[in-house]
VOPAGU-2260 file (C-alpha; in pm, 1 decimal, decimal comma):
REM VOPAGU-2260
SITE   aa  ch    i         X         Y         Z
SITE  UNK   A    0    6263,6   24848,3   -2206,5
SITE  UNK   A    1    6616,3   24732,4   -2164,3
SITE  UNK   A    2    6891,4   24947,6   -1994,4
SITE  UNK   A    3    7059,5   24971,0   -2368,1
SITE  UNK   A    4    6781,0   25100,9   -2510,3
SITE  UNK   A    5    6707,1   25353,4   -2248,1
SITE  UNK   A    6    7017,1   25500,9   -2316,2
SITE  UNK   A    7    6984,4   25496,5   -2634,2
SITE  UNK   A    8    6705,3   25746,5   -2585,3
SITE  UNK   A    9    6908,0   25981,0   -2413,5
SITE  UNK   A   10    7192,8   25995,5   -2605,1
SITE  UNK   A   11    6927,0   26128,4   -2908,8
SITE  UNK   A   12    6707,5   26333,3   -2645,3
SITE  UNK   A   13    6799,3   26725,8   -2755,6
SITE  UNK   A   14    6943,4   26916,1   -2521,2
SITE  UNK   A   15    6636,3   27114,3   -2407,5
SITE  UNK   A   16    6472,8   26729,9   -2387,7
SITE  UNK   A   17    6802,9   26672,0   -2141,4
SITE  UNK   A   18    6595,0   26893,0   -1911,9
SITE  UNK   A   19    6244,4   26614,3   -1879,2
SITE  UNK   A   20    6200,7   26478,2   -1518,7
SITE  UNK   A   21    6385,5   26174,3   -1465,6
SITE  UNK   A   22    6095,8   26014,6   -1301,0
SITE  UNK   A   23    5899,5   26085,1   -1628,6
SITE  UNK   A   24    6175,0   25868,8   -1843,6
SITE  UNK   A   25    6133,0   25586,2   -1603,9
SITE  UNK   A   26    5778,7   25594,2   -1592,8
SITE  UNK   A   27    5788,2   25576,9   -1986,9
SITE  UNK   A   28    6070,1   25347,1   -1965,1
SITE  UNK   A   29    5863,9   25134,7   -1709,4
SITE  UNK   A   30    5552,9   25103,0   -1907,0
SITE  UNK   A   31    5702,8   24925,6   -2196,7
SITE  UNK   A   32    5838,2   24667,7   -1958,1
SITE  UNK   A   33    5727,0   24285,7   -1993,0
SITE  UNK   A   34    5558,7   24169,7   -1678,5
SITE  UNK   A   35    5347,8   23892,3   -1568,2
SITE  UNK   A   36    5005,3   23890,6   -1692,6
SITE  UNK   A   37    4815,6   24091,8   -1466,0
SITE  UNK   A   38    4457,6   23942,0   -1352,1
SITE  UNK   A   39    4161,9   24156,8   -1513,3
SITE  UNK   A   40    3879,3   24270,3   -1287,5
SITE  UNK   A   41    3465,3   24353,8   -1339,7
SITE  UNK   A   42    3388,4   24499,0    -980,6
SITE  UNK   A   43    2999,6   24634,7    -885,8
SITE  UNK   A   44    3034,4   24926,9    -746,2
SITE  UNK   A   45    2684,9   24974,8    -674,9
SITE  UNK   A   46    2608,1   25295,8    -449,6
SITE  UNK   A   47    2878,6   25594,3    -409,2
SITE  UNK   A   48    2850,5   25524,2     -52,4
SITE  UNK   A   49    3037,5   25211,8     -36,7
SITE  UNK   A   50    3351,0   25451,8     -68,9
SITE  UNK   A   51    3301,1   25565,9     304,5
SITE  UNK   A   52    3074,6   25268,7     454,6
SITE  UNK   A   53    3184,8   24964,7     613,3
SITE  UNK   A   54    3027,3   24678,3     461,2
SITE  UNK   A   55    3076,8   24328,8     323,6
SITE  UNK   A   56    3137,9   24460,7     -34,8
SITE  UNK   A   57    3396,0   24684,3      69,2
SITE  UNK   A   58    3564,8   24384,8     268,5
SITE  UNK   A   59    3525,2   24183,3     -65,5
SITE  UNK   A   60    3739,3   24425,6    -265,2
SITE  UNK   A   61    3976,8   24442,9       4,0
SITE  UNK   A   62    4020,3   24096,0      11,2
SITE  UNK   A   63    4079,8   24070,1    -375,8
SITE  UNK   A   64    4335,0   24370,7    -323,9
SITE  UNK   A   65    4551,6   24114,1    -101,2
SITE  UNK   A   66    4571,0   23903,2    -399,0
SITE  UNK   A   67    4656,2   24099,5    -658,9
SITE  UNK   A   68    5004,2   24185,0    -796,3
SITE  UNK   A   69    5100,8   24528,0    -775,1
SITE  UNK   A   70    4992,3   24689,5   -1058,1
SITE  UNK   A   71    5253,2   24954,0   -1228,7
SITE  UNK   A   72    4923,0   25166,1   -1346,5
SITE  UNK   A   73    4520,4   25108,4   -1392,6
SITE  UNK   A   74    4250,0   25148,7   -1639,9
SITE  UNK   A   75    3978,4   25175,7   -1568,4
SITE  UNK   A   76    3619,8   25161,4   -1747,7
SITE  UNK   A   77    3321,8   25323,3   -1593,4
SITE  UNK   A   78    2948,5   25307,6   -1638,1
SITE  UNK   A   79    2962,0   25667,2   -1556,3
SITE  UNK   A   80    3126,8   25796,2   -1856,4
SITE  UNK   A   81    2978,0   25788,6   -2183,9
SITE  UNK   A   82    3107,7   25949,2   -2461,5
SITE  UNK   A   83    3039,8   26022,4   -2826,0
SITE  UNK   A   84    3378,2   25841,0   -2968,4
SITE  UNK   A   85    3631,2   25683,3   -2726,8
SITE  UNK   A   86    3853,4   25846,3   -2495,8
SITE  UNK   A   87    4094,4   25818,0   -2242,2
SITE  UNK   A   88    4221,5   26034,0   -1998,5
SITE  UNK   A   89    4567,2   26206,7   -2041,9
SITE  UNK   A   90    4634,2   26438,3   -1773,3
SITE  UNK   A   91    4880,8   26368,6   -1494,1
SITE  UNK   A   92    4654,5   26473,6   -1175,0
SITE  UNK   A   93    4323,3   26328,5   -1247,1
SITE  UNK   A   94    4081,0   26538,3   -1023,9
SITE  UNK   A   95    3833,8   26322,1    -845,3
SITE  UNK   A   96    3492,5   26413,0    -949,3
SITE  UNK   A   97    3145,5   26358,1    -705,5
SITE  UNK   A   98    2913,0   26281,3   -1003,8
SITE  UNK   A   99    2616,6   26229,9    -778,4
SITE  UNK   A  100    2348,0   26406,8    -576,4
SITE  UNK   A  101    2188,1   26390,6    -235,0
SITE  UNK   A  102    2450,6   26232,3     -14,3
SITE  UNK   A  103    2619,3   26316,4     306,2
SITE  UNK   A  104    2829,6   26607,7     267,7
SITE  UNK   A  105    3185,6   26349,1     391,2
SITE  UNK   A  106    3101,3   26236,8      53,6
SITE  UNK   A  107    3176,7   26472,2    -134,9
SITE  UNK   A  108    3506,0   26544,6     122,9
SITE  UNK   A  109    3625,2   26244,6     -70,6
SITE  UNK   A  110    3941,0   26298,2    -267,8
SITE  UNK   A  111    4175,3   25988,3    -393,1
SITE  UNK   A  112    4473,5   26221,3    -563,5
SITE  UNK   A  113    4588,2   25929,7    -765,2
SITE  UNK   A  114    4847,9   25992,5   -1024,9
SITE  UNK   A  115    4748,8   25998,8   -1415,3
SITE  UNK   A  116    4960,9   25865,3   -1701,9
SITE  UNK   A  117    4967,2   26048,1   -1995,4
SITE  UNK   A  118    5229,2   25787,0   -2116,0
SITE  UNK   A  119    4988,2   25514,2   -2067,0
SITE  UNK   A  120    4709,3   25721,3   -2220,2
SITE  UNK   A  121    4899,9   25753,0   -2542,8
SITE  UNK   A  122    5017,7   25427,4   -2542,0
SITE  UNK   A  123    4646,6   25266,5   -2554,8
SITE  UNK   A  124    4593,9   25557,2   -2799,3
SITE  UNK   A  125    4810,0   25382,4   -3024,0
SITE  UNK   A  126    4729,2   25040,7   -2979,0
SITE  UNK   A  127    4375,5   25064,5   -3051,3
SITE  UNK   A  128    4281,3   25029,5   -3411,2
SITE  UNK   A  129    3904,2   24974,8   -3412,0
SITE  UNK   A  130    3839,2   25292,1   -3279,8
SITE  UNK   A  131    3956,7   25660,5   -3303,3
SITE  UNK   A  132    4074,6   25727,6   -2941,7
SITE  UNK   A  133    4097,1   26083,3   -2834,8
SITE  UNK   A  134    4305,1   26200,3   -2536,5
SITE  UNK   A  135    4043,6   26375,0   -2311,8
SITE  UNK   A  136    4207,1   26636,4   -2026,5
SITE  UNK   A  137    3896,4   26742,5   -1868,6
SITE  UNK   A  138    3709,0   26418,2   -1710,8
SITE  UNK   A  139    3939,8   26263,1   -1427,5
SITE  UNK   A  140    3838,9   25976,1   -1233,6
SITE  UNK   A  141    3456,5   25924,8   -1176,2
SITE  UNK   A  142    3306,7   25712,2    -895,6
SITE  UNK   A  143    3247,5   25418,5   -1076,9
SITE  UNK   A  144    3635,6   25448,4   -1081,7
SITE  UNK   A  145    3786,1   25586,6    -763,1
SITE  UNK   A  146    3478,5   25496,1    -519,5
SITE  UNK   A  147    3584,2   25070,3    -557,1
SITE  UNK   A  148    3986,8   25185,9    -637,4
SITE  UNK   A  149    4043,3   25352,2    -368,8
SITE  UNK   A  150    3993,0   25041,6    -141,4
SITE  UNK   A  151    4208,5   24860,7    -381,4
SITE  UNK   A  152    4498,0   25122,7    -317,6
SITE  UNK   A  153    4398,7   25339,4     -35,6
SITE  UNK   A  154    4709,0   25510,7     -76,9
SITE  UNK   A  155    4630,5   25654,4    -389,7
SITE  UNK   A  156    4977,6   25554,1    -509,4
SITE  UNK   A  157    4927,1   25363,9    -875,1
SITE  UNK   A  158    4841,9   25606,9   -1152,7
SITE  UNK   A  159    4480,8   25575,8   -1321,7
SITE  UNK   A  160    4357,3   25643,4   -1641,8
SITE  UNK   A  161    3989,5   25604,3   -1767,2
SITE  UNK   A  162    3855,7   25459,8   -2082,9
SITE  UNK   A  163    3499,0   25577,9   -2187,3
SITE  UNK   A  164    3225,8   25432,8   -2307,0
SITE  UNK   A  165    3118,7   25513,3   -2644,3
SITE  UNK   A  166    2723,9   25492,3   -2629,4
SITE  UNK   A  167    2640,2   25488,8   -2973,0
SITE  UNK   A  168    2814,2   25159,9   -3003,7
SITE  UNK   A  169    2695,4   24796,1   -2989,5
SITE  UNK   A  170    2773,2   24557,7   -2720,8
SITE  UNK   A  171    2979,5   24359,6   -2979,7
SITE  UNK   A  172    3190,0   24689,3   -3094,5
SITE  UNK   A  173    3251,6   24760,7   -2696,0
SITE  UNK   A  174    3352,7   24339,0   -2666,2
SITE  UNK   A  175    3621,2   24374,7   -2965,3
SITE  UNK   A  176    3762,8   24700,4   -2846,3
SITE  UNK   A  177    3833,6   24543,6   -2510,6
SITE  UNK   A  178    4035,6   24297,7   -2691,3
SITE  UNK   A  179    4281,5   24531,4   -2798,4
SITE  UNK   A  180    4391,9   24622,0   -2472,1
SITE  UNK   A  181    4477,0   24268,8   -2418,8
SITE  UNK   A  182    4882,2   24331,4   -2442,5
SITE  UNK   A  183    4875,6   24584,2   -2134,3
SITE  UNK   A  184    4800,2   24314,0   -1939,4
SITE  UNK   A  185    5174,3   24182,6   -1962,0
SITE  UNK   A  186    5275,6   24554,7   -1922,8
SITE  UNK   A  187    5155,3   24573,1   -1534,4
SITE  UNK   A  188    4861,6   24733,9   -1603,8
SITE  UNK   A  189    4546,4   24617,7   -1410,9
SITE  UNK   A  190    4230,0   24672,6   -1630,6
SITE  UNK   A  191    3904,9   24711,7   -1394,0
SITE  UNK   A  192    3601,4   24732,7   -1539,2
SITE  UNK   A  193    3337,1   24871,4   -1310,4
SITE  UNK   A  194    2943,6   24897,7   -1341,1
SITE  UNK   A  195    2671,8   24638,7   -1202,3
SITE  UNK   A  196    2528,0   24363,6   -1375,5
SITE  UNK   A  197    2207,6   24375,5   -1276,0
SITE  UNK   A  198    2097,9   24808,7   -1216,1
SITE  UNK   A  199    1784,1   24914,7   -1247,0
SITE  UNK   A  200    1747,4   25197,9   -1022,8
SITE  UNK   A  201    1391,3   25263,4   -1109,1
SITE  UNK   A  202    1252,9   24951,2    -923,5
SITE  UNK   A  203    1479,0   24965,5    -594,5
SITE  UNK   A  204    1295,2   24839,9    -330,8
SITE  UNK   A  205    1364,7   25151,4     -76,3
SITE  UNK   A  206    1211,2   25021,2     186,2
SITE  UNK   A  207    1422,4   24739,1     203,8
SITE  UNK   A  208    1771,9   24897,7      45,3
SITE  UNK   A  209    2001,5   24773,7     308,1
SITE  UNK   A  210    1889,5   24435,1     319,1
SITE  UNK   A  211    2185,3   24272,8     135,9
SITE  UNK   A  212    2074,9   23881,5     -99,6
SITE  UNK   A  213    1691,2   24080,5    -148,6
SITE  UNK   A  214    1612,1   24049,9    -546,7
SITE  UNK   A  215    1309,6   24043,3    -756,6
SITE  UNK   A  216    1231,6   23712,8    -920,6
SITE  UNK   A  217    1386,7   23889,9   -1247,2
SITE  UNK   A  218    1671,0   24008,0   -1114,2
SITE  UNK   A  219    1768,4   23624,6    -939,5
SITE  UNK   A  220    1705,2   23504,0   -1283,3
SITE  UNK   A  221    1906,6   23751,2   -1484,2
SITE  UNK   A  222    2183,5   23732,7   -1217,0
SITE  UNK   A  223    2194,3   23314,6   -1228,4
SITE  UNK   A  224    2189,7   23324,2   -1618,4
SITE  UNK   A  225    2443,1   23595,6   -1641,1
SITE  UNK   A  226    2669,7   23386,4   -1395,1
SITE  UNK   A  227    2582,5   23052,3   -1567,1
SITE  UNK   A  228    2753,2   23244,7   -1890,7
SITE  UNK   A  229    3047,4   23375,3   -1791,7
SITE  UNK   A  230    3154,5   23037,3   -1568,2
SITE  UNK   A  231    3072,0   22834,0   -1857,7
SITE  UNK   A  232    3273,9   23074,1   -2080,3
SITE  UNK   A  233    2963,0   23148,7   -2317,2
SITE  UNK   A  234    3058,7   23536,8   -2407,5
SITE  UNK   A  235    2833,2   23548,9   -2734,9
SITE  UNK   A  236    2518,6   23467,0   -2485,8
SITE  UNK   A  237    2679,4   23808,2   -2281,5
SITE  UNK   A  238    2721,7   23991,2   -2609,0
SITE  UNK   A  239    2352,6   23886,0   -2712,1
SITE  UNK   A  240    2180,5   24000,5   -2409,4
SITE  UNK   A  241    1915,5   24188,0   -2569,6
SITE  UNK   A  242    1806,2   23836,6   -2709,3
SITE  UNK   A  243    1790,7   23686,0   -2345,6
SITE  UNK   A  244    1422,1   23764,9   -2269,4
SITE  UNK   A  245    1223,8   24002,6   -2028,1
SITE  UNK   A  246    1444,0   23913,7   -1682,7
SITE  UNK   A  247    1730,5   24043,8   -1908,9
SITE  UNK   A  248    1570,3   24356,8   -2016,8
SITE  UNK   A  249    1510,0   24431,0   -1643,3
SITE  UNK   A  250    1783,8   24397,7   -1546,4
SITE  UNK   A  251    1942,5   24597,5   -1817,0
SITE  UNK   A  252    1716,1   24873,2   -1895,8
SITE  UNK   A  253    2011,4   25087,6   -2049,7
SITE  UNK   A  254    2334,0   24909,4   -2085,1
SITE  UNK   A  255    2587,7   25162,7   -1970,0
SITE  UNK   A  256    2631,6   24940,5   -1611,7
SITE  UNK   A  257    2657,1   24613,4   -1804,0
SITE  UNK   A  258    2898,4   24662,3   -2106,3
SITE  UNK   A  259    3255,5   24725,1   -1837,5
SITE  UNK   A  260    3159,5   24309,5   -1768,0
SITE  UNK   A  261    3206,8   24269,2   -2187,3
SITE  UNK   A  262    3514,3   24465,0   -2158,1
SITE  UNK   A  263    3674,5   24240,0   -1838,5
SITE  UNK   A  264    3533,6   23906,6   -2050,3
SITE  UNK   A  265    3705,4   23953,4   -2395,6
SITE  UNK   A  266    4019,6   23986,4   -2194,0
SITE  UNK   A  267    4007,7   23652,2   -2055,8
SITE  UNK   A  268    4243,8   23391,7   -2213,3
SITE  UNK   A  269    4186,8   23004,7   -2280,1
SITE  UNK   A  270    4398,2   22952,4   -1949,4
SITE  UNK   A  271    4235,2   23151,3   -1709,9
SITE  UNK   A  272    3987,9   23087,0   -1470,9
SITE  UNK   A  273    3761,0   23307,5   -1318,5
SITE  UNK   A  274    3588,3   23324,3    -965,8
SITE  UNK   A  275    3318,2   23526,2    -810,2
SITE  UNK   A  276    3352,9   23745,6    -540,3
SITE  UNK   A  277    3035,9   24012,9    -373,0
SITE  UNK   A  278    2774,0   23795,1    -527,4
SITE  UNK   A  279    2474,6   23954,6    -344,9
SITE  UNK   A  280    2168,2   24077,8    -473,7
SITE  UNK   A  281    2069,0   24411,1    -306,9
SITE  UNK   A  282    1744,0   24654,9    -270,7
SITE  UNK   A  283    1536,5   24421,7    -509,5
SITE  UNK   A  284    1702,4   24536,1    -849,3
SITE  UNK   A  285    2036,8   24501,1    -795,2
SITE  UNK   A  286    2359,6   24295,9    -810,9
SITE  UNK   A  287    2714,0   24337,6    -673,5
SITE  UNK   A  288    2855,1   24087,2    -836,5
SITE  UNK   A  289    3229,6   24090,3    -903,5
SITE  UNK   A  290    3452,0   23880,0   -1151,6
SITE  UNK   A  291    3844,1   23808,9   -1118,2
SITE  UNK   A  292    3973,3   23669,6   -1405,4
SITE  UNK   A  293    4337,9   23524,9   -1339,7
């Protein structure tokens, strides 16, 4: 938004609107302005430890961090919220919610008091036109979201919102919704999609869960395929994955982990390359691999 039009908002504002936080007209102001395109991100989050271990995941999405441009807000899709219908969340003070059981207790000490945007909330609200989206003020940030974010912006200091998941939909719906979103990539806003691409957490290998490149046959065979696809740029094989045989249903016994990878791949543009970062499998059943597409 240009500094005429700004002003041309405030000369119509009424007088009780004369009253509205000047930080809230330039964040609204702000969001409409053209920026570079922003890179998109699919980051495995794997356990909700990794948001107070030191490990060579957590150094990857540090290292990625240092590489980004600084985003002017975040959205962020989760495995761990599934919805009936789409939402996103509105409220400006997320609240960071320990959606897990049987960890340390400095887990659960674990706040990251990012900012919301109910600006950018309505703004994707409006944009969307395969879907209803609702504006939800109850979720907040899960830790599929702030468990990986918050060692993308320790300092908490980039607002967040959430997209969910709708689970009665089909890979394919999920794949064309993403592409929707595709303008608020030249708006600052860094879209992370977070899950794992390989999750089955009924076949971890506990006896061997820190052992960091252990997989299963299956899972080395999903994990290769999977990466073959998305280098090679081959989306409907990633859309199609219930057709990819018996490694693929392994590794993807319920889909909620896999479908925030569609959402990062229909974002990616004819120009773009992507890399691979965290590409480890882990306790037999698992992968961390992450994507950057820029």
């Amino acid at each position: 938004m240009d500094r005429k039009s700004f002003l041309k908002i405030l000369a119509i504002l009424p007088v009780a609107g004369l009253a509205m936080k000047l930080s809230n007209l330039r964040k609204i102001a702000g969001s409409l302005d053209p920026t570079e395109r922003m890179p998109v991100l699919f980051l495995g989050h794997g356990s909700p430890m990794n948001a107070i271990e030191e490990n060579e995941f957590v150094a990857g999405f540090r290292r990625t961090a240092k590489d980004l441009p600084t985003p002017t807000a975040i959205l962020c899709v989760s495995a761990h919220w599934e919805t009936r219908g789409t939402f996103v969340t509105a409220m400006e003070t997320p609240r960071t919610i320990h959606d897990f059981g049987g960890f340390p207790k400095e887990l659960y000490e674990v706040q990251y008091p990012a900012p919301g945007s109910p600006e950018l909330a309505r703004e994707v609200q409006g944009m969307v036109t395969k879907a209803q989206v609702d504006l939800d003020e109850k979720w907040g940030l899960d830790h599929g979201a702030w468990s990986v974010i918050k060692h993308l912006y320790p300092n908490a200091d980039v607002p967040v919102i959430q997209m969910s998941l709708d689970h009665y939909q089909s890979p394919v719906y999920h794949y064309e919704l993403a592409k929707e979103l595709a303008s608020l990539r030249r708006k600052g806003v860094l879209i992370i999609g977070s899950g794992n691409m390989v999750h089955n957490l009924r076949m971890v290998a506990w006896d061997r869960l820190n052992e960091t490149g252990y997989g299963y046959d299956w899972a080395i065979e999903a994990s290769e395929k999977m990466k073959s696809y998305i280098l090679s740029g081959d989306h409907q094989q990633l859309i199609n994955f219930r057709s990819q045989g018996k490694a693929f249903d392994l590794a993807i016994p319920t889909p909620e982990h896999y479908l925030p990878l569609l959402y990062a791949l229909a974002l990616q543009e004819k120009d773009e390359t992507i890399s691979l970062f965290n590409d480890q499998a882990l306790a037999g059943s698992l992968t961390m691999t992450s994507v950057k597409i820029s």
